[in-house]
N, C-alpha and C positions, 0 to 999 in steps of 0.2 A: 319629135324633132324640135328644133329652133322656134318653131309656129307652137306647140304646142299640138299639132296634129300626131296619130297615131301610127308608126312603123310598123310594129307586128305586136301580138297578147304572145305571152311563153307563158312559164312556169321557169320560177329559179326556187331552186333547192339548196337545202343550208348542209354541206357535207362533215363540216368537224366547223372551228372555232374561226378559219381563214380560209376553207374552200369552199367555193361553193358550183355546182350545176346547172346553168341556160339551156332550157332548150324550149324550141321557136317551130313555127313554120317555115320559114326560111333564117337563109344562113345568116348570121350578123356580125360574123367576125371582121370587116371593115371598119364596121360602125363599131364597135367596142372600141378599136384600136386607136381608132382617131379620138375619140373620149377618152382615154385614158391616160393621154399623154399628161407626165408631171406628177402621175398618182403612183403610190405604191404597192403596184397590182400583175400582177403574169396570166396570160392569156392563153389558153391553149384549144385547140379546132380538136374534140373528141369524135365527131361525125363518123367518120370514118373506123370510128374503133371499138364503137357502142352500139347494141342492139336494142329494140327497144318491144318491151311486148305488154299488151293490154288484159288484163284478167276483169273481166266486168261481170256485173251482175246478181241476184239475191242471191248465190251461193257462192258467189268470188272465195269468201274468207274462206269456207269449208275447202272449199279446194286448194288454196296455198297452203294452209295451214295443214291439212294433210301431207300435202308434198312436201313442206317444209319441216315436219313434224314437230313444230313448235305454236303455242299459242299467242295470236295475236289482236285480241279481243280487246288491247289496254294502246293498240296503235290507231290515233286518233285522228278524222279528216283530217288531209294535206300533211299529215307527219308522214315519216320515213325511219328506216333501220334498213340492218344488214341482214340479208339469210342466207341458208345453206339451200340449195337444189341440186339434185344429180349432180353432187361432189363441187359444185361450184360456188363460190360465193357471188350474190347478187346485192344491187340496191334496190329494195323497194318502199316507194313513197302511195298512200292512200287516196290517189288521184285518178283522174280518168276524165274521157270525153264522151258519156254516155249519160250523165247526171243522174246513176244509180249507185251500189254498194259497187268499189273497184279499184283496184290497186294498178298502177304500173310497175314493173319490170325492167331495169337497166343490166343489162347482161354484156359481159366482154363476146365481142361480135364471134370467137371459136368456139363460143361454149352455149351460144344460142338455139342450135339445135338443140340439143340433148337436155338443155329447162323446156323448151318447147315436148318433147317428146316426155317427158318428167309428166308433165303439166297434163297432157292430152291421155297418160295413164291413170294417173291418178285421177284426172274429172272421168272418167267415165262410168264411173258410179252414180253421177251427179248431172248426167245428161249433158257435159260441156258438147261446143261446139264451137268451129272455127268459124270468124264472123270477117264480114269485106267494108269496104267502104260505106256500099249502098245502106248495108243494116245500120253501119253506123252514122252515116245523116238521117236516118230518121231517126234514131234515139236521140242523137246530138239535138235536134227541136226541138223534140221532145222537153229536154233538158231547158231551150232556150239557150243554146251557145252557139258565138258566134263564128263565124268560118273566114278565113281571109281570103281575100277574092270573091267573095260571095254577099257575106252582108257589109263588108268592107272594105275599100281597099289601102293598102300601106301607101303610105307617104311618098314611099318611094317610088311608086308606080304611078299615081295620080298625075293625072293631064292636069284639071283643074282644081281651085280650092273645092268646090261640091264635092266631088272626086273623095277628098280629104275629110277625115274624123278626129274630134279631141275624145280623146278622152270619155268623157261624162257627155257626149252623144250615142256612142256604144257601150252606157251603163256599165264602165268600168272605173267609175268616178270616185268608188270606197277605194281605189288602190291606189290615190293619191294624195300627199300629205302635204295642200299648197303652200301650208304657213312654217312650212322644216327652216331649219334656219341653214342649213348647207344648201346654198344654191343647185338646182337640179336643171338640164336639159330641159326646155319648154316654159319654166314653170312662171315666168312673166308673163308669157303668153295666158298661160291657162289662170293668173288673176285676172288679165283684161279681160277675158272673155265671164268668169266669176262678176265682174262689177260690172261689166255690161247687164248683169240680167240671167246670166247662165247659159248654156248652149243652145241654139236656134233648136235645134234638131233633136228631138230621143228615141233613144230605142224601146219598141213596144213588143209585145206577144198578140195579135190576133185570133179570135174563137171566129170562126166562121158560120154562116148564120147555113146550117143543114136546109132547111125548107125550102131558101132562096135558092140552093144550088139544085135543089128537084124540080123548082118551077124551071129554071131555066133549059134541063134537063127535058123537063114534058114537054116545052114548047115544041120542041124538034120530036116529040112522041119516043123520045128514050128516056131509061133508067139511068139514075146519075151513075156515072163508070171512071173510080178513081187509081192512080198509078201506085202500087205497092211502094214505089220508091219515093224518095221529095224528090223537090220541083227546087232548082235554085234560075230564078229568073226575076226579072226586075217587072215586078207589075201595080200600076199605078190605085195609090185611095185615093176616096175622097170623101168631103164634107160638105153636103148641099153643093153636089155638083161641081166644086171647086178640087183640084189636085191638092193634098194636102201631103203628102208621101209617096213612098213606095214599098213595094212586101219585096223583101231580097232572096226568100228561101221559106218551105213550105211543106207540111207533107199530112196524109190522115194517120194522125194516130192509132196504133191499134190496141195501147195501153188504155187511154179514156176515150175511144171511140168519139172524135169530135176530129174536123176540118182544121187544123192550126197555120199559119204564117206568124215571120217574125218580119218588122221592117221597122224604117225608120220615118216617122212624123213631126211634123211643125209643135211647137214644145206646147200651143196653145192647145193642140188638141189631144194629147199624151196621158191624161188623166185617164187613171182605170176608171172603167162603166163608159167612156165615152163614143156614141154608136156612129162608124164610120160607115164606107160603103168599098170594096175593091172587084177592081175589074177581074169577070170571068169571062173567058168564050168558049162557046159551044158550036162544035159544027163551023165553025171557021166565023161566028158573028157574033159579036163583045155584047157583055152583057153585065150587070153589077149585080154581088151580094154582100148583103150585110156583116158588118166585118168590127166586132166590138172590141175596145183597149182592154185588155186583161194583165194581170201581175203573169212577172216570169221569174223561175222558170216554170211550163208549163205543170210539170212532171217533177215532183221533187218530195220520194218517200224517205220518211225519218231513217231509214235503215242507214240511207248514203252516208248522214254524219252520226248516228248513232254508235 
């Protein structure tokens, strides 16, 4: 916005030379339209007429590329092309919210079963499975990606500026070009806040210190007992006793078997190796474990951009 704070993260897609694809967490067709005035541009709400389906994982390619019986070995992270499934033509771009090997699936919303059903025949050779939200917040941490509502909230919703993020406080700061010479939405903002110093606030990966959460565990004479699913809850670090952040979302991996949180921290103490401390409770009584700055994303095998 105007502040240089953050509305919503999408993906735009480049379709031919003059169209191109938004698509968001939420809707933004207001906010395009009010921006656009004066430009020469056409707007149109596809929501309603596009389906959208996720193929993830170490044998993603095997399995479109079967379905599709075309090879796609030379389509490279974040590019896109057309194919053919179950007599339909789709777009698919080499994206996903899982931060492993995975393509999405823009399908016309009457022809979505039957790529779905394409799709479910053909993986079954290759052990596919239909996957829900739950599986996918913990790969998405896994990954180190952010969730709206969750590790942050839009602009549009924030009560107060806290409330509110630029940019390069949720480590989205590569996807901005302050010095473009076409004036952009925010971007005064976002050099004030560049010459100030940089952003207060950044977003980190936390490794969770295992031993501290068994102490804590013994104390009360159990065995530490964690929830297969993440945790998205706002829970307080710190540094020598002082509040310095908070962890937004969380969950045990069971890809590197390690306790992970992502949140957001005071920028003094944002440096990887830097050993923090964040509140646990046990049995209904807080208690702290050791909670180290780690690079993110957690989880990020060469296959995804290979």
């Amino acid at each position: 916005d105007s502040e240089g704070r953050v509305i919503d993260d999408g993906t735009v897609m480049r379709l031919d030379d003059d169209s191109w694809l938004w698509t968001a967490a939420e809707g933004q067709l207001r906010w395009l339209r009010l921006n656009s005035r004066g430009l020469d541009v056409g707007i149109e709400d596809r929501t309603d007429e596009l389906a959208a389906l996720a193929l993830q994982g170490p044998l993603a390619r095997e399995v479109l590329q079967s379905a599709a019986q075309t090879d796609l070995s030379d389509l490279r992270y974040f590019g896109r092309r057309s194919l053919e499934i179950a007599g339909t033509t789709i777009d698919v771009s080499r994206t996903g919210y899982t931060g492993d090997l995975g393509y999405e699936l823009w399908i016309e919303r009457d022809d979505a079963i039957a790529v779905w059903d394409a799709l479910m025949e053909t993986g079954t050779a290759y052990a596919i499975r239909p996957a829900g939200i739950l599986a996918l917040d913990v790969v998405r941490v896994e990954a180190g990606l952010i969730m709206a509502g969750v590790d942050y909230i839009s602009s549009h919703h924030a009560l107060t500026w806290e409330q509110s993020y630029s940019p390069y406080e949720l480590g989205l700061g590569g996807l901005v070009k302050l010095d473009k010479d076409v004036p952009f939405v925010g971007q005064a903002a976002l050099r004030r806040e560049r010459d100030a110093g940089g952003p207060p606030r950044r977003l980190v990966g936390l490794d969770l210190d295992w031993a501290d959460l068994e102490r804590l565990y013994a104390g009360h004479g159990l065995s530490p007992a964690l929830s297969a699913n993440a945790w998205r809850d706002e829970i307080p670090i710190y540094e020598f006793g002082e509040q310095v952040g908070r962890a937004t979302s969380g969950s045990w991996s069971l890809v590197l078997k390690k306790n992970l949180a992502i949140g957001t921290v005071a920028a003094a103490v944002a440096e990887v190796g830097t050993e923090l401390e964040m509140e646990w409770s046990v049995e209904g009584e807080r208690g702290r474990i050791g909670a180290e700055v780690v690079s993110l994303p957690f989880f990020d095998p060469p296959r995804k951009r290979e």
